[in-house]
VOGU-3710 file (C-alpha; in Angstrom, 3 decimals, decimal comma):
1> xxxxxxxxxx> 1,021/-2,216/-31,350  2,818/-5,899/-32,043  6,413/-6,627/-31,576  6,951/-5,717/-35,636  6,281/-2,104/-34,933  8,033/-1,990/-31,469  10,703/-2,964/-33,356  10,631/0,020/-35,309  11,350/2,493/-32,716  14,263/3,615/-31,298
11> xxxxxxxxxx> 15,778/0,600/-29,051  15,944/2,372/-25,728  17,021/1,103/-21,928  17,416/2,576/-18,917  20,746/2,273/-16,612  19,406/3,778/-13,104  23,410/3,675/-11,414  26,825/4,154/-13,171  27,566/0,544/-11,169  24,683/-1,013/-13,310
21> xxxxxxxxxx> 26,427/-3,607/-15,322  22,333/-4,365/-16,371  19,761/-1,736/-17,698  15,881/-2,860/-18,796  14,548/-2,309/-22,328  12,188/0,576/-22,259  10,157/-0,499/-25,471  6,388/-1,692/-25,394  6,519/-5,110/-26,258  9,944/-5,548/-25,508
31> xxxxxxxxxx> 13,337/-5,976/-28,717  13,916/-8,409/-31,410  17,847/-9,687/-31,382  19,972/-7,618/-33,635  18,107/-4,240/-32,174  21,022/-1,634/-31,495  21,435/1,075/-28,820  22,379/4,521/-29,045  24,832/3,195/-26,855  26,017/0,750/-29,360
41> xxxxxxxxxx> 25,195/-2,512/-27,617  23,448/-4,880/-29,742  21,118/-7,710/-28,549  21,829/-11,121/-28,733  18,210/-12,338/-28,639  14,555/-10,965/-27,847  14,428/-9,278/-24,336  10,763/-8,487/-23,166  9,974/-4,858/-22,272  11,389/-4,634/-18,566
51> xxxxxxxxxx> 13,535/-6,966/-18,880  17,126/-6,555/-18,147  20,012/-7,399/-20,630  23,399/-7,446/-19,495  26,081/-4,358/-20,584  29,049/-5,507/-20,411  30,183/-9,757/-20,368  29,385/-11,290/-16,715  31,252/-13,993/-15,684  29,891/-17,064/-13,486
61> xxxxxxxxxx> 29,376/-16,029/-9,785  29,855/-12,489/-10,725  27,203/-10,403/-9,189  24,715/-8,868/-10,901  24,179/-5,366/-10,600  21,077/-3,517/-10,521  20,125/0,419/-7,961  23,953/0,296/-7,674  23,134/-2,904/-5,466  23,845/-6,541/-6,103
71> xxxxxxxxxx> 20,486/-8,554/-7,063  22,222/-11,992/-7,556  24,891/-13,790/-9,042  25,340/-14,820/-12,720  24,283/-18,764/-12,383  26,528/-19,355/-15,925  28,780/-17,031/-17,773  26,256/-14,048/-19,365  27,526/-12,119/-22,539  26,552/-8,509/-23,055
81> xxxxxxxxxx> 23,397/-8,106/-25,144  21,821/-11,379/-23,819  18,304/-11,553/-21,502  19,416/-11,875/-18,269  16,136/-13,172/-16,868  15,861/-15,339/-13,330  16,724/-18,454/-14,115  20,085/-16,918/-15,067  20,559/-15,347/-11,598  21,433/-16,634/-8,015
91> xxxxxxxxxx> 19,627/-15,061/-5,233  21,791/-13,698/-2,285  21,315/-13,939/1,369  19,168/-11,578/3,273  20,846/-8,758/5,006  22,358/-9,685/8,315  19,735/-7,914/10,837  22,660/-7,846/13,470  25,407/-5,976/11,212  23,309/-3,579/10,138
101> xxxxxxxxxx> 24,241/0,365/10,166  21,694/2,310/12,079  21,217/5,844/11,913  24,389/6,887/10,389  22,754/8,696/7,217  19,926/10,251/8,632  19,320/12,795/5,670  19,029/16,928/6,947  15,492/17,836/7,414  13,942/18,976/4,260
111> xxxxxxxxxx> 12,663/22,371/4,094  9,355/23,314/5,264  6,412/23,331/2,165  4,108/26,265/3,080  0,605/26,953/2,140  -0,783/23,576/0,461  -4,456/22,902/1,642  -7,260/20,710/1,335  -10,885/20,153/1,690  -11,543/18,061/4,711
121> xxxxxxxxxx> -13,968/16,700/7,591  -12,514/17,651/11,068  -13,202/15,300/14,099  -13,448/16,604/16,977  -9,825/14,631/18,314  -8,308/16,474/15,550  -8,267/13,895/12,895  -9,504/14,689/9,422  -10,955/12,607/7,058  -10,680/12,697/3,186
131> xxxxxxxxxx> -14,494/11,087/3,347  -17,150/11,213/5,350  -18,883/7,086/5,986  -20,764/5,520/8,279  -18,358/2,411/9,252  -20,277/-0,723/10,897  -18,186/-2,886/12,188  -18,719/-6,296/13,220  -17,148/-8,793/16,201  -17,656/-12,223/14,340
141> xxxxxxxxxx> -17,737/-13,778/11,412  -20,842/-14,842/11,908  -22,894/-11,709/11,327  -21,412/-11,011/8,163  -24,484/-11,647/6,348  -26,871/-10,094/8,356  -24,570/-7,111/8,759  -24,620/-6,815/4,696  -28,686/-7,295/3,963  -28,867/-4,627/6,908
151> xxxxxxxxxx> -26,872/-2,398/4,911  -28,228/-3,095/1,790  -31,339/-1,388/3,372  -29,721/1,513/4,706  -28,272/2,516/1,945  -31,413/2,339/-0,387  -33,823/3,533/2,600  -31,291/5,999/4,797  -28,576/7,049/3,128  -30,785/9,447/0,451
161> xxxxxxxxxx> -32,031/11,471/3,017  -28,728/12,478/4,534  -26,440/13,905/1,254  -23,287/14,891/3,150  -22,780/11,179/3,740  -20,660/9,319/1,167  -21,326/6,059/2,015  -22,275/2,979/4,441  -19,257/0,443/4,574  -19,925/-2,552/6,284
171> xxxxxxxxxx> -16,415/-3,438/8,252  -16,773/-6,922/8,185  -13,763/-9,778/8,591  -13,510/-14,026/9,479  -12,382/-13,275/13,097  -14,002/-13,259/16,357  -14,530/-16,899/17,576  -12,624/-20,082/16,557  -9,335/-18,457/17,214  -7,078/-18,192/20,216
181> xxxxxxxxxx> -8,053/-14,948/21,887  -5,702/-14,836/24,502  -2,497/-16,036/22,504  0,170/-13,406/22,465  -0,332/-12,637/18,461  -4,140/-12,179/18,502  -3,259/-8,736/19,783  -2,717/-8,561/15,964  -6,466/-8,741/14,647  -8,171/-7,387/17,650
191> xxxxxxxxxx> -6,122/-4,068/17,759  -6,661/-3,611/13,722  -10,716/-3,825/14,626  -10,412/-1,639/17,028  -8,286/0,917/15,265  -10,320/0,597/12,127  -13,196/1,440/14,007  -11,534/4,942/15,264  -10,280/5,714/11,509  -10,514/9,471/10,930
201> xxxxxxxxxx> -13,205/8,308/7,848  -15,511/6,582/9,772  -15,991/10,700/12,196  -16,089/8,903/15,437  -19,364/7,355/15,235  -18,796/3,854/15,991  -21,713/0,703/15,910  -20,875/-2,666/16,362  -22,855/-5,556/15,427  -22,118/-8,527/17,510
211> xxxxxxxxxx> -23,884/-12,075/17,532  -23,493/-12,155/21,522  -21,505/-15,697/22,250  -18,469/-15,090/20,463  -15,114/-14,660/22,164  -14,408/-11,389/20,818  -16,253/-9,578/23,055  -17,722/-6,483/21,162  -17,002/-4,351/24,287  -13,249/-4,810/22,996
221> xxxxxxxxxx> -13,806/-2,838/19,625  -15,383/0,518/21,211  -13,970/3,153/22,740  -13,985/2,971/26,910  -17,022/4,735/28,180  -18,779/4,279/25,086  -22,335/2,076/25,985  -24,747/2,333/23,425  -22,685/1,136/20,118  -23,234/-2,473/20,179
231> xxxxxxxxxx> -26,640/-4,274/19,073  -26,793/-7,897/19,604  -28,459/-10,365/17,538  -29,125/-12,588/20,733  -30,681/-9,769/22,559  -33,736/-11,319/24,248  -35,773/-8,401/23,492  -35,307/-9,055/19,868  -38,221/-10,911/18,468  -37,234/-12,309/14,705
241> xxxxxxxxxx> -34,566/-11,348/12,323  -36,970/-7,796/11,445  -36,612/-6,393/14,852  -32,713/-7,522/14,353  -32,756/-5,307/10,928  -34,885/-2,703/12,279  -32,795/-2,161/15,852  -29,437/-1,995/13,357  -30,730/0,722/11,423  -32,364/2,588/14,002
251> xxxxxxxxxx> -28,382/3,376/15,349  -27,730/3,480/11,885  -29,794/6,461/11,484  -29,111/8,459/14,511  -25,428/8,372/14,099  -26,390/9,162/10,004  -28,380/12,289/11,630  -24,505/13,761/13,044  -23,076/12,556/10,355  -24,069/14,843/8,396
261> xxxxxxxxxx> -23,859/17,735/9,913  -20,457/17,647/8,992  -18,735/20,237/6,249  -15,483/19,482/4,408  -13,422/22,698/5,497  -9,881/23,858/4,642  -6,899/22,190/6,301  -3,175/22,087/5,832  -1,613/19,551/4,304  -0,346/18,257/7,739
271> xxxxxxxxxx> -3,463/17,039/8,422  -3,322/14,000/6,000  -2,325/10,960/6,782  -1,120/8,579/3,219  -0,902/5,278/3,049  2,072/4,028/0,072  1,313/0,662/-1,741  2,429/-1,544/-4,723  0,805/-4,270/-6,172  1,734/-5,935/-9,835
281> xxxxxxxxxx> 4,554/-3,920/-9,635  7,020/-4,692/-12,749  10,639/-3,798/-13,431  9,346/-0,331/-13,858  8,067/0,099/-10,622  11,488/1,444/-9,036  12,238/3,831/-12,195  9,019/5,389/-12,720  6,016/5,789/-10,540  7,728/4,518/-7,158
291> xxxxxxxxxx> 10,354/7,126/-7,692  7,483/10,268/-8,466  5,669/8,982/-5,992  9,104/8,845/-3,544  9,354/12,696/-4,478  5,675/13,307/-4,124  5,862/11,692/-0,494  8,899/14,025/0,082  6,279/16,424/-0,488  3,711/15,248/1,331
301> xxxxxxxxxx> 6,783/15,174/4,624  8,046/18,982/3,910  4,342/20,007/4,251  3,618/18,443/7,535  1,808/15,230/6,828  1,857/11,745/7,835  3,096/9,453/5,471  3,590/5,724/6,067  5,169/2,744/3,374  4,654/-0,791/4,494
311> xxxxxxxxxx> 5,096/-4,420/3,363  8,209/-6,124/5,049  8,714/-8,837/3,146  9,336/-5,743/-0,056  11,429/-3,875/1,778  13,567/-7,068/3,694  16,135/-7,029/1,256  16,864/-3,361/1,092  16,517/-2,948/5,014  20,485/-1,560/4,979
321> xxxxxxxxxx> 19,432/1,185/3,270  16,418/1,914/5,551  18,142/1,605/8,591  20,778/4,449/7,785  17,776/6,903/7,528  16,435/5,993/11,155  16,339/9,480/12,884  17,495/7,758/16,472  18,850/4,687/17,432  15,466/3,536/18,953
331> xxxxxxxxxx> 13,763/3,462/15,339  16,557/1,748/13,502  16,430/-0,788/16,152  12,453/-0,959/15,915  12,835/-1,427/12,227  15,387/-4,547/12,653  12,410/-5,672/15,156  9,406/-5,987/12,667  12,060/-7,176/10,223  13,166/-10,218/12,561
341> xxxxxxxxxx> 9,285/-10,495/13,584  8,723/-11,296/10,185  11,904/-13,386/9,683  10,272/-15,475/12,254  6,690/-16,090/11,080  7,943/-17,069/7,832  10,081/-19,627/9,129  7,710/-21,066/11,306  5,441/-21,371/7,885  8,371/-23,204/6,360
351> xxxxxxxxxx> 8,681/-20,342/3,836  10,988/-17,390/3,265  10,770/-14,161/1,371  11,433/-15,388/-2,027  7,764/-16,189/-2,053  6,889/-13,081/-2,323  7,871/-12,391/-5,931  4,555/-13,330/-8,190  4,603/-14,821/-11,112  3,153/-11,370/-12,860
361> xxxxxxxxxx> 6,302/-9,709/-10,915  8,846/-12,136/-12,655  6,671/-11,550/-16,290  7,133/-8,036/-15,807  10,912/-8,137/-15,382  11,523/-8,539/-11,964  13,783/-11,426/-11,354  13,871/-12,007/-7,742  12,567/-10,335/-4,299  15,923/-8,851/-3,936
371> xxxxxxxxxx> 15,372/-6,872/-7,628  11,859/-5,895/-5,843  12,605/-4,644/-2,591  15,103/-2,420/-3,904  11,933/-1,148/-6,212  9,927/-0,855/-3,588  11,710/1,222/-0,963  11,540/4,314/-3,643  8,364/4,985/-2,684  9,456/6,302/0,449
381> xxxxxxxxxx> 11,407/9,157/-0,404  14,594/10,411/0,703  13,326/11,952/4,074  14,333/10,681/7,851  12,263/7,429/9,100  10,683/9,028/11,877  8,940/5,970/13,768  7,575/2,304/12,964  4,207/0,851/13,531  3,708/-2,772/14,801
391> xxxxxxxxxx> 0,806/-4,641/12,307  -2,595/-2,250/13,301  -0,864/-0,166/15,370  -2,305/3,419/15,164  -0,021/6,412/13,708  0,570/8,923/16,430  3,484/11,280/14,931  4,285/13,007/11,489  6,601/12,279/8,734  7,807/9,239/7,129
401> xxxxxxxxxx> 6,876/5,946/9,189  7,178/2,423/8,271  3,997/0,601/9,267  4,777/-3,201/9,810  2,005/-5,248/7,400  2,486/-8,444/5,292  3,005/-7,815/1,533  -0,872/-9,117/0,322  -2,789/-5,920/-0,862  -5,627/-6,756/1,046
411> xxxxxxxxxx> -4,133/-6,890/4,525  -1,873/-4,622/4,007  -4,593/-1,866/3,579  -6,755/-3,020/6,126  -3,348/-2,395/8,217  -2,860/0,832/7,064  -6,752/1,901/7,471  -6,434/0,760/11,039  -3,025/3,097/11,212  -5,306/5,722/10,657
421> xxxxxxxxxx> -4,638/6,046/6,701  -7,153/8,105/5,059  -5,982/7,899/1,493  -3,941/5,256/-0,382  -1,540/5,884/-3,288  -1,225/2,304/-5,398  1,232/1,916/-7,820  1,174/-0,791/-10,284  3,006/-1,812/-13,302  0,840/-5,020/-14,518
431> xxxxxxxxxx> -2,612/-3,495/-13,491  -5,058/-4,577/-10,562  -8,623/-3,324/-9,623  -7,601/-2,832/-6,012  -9,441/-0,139/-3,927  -10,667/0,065/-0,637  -14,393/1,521/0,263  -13,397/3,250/3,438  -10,390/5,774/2,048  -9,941/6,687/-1,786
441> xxxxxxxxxx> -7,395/4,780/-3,755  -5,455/6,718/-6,454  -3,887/3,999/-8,898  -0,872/5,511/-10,345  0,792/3,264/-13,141  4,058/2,542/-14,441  3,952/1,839/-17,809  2,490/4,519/-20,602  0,992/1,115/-22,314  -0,727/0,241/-19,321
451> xxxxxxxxxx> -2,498/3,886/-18,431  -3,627/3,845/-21,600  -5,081/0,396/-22,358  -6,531/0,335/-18,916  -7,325/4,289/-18,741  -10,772/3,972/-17,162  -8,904/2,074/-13,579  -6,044/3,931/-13,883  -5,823/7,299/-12,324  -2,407/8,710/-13,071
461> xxxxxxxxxx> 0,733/7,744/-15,409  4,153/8,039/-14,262  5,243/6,066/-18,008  6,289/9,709/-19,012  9,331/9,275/-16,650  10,764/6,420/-19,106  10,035/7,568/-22,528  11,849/11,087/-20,916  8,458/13,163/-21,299  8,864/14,417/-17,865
471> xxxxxxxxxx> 10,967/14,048/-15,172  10,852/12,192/-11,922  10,174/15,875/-10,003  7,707/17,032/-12,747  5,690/13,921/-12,237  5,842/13,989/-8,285  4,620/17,649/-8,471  1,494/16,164/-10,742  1,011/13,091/-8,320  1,198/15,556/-4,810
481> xxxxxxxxxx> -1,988/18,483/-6,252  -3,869/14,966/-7,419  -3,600/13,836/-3,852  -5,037/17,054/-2,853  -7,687/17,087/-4,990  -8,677/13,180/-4,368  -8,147/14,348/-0,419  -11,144/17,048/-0,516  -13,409/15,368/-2,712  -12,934/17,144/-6,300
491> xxxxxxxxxx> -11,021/13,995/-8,010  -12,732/10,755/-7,405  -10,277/8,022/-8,076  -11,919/5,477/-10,459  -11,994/2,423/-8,096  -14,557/4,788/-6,504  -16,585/5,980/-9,737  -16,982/2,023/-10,411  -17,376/1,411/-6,674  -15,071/-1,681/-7,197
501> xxxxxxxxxx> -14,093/-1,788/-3,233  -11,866/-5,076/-2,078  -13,066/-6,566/1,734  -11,123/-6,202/4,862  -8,797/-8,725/5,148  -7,146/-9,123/9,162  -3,686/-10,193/9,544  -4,005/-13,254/12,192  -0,640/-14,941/12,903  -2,269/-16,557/16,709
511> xxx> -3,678/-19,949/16,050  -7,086/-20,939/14,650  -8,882/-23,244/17,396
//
């Protein structure tokens, strides 16, 4: 479809808050000037799809309202009709972390959701895991390549004669020597191996392959008391880079042997633990698949589950309105902690958080962080914050928790896997091949346009929402059964089919010696 035929088509935009004095054009390809609303407002010029146009004349200074928030102030005097795009708006301050309101609308508990089950593989701590992999981690850098020809052999020489196993996923990462061990931050990277390691996935068999000088000790990344999951390349005993390979898949095997013995078996609902994500999100992140997937985590909350949304830097801007929903005092003030954390490692970067917003972000309508943040926080539903997670901190209660992680895809799901995620839910309004070998990705996008064009990487549409198909609620319903079925194994999420699987990337704010 070109611009001629958009043109053809009913102009359309959507106005999410009666304050909204700007509403984004709903038609692919975006509206030629002269296009005219039901509404009657006419265009004064060509305003992509996404992007916003002003509804009524803005004067200079005036803010700019979009969520029934302010996103910025008009730079110049805007008339209604015309593309209000970011060079036309003046980004305001961050909220004040020491004037926020904490706790003060914690919403009522929702009701209870009953009877929702899924296929699973219990642990015997408790956990369940949505697959069932053999995870190798390693301590250093260093053995990265050894670690990958190893299991390059496993997989073609192993891995056939045990079926119940999905997969062999090398855990590797650029950490473990070079870097200031002891400095207060590296508790950062070293806690993420260690909870990646224990991720419900990986069934509690843990091997480490170490190189046996580095400062990481591999000791650090297994559980205390167990002695016989590390092989080291500067064993003695080893005698060539063979007996290396050979020792590597001789653990390999015998934890491959328990493995799989194990069954997926029914479990409730509470047992799953979701990681929330955006990435390429456009200006129709916040209207359509952030908002199903808000309801669907609503869902997920009512029935039990663990459910965590992440990314500070996307949900800075709109912290007042996270705060409120703290169930105690001690979370709001936890959240205003990982939000001042942050505050703090940008500066010392000599950046802020208007670097977050990409220039695919701004293409697809989103004018400023501000615009984004408000976008973002959808995705976490309407439900009581019940506790935040420090970066690779593991989740030990239910319901809706904020797990501290930068923005970046990558390290914010190798945060989440070390949280204990064990399936992700991506939403993305420009498109990205994103997934994640050690928990199943569902990539839910925004746009209609997009789901189709790119309908072999995409796994669900929430477009429907804008073009009034279905509603936010009808959607969310969809999106919560396809996390079920992607959770015991009947829906595999294409990222998977394609095995197209991005590496673990550690967040490491210490110093680099």
């Amino acid at each position: 479809m070109d611009q001629d035929v958009a043109a053809k088509e009913q102009p359309r935009y959507i106005k999410l808050n009666e304050r909204d004095n700007v509403a984004i054009v709903v038609n692919d390809f975006g509206l030629p000037a002269g296009s005219r609303f039901a509404s009657g407002l006419t265009l004064r010029a060509f305003v992509p799809q996404g992007h916003k146009t002003a509804l009524v004349d803005i004067a200079q200074d005036q803010p700019i309202i979009r969520y029934g928030e302010v996103i910025g102030n008009a730079l110049s005097p805007i008339l209604a009709g015309e593309w209000v795009d970011e060079a036309r708006i003046r980004m305001p301050e961050a909220p004040a972390l020491d004037k926020l309101e904490i706790s003060t609308a914690v919403p009522a508990p929702l009701p209870p959701l009953e009877g929702f089950t899924f296929e699973g593989f219990r642990n015997t701590d408790g956990s369940v895991g949505t697959k069932n992999i053999l995870g190798i981690s390693s301590s250093v850098q260093c053995v990265k390549g050894t670690m990958e020809y190893a299991v390059k052999r496993i997989r073609a020489e192993l891995l056939p004669k045990y079926p119940n196993v999905d997969d062999v996923v090398p855990l590797t990462h650029a950490y473990g020597c070079g870097v200031a061990i002891n400095a207060p931050d590296a508790v950062v990277p070293i806690r993420t191996l260690q909870n990646i390691a224990q991720n419900p996935n990986f069934g509690g068999e843990i091997l480490v392959i170490s190189l046996g000088c580095e400062k990481l000790a591999p000791e650090r990344l297994v559980p205390e008391g167990v002695s016989d999951a590390i092989v080291r390349m500067q064993d003695e005993a080893f005698d060539g880079f063979g007996a290396i390979v050979d020792a590597i898949m001789t653990q390999a095997e015998a934890r491959l042997n328990i493995l799989n013995t194990r069954t997926r078996e029914t479990c409730p609902a509470a047992d799953l633990v979701i990681g929330l994500q955006c990435g390429g999100s456009d200006a129709f992140s916040g209207v359509t698949a952030n908002p199903a997937l808000g309801f669907a985590a609503d869902l997920l909350v009512r029935a039990g589950a663990t459910v965590m949304f992440s990314e500070v830097t996307e949900v800075r801007d709109a912290i007042q309105l996270l705060t409120r929903r703290a169930i105690n005092e001690d979370v709001g003030r936890a959240l205003v902690r990982e939000m001042a954390w942050y505050d703090s490692y940008l500066a010392r970067g000599g950046a802020d958080r208007s670097a977050n917003t990409t220039p695919g972000n701004k293409k697809g309508g989103l004018a400023n962080i501000v615009e984004k943040s408000l976008g973002s926080i959808v995705k976490s539903g309407s439900s009581a914050i019940t506790g935040v997670l420090s970066p690779g901190e593991r989740a030990t209660q239910k319901g809706m928790l904020f797990a501290a992680t930068p923005a970046s895809d990558f390290i914010c799901g190798t945060l989440q896997l070390a949280s204990g995620m064990t399936l992700q839910v991506f939403t993305t309004g420009r498109g990205t091949p994103y997934g994640l070998a050690a928990a199943p990705v569902i990539k839910v996008a925004t746009r209609t346009e997009l789901a189709r064009r790119w309908k072999d990487l995409i796994d669900f549409d929430a477009g429907s929402i804008a073009t009034g198909e279905k509603t936010i609620e009808e959607t969310g319903w969809d999106l919560f059964r396809l996390i079920l079925d992607v959770a015991s194994g009947r829906t595999k999420p294409w990222s998977d089919r394609w095995g197209i699987h991005n590496d673990l990337t550690l967040f490491n704010p210490a110093p680099v010696t």
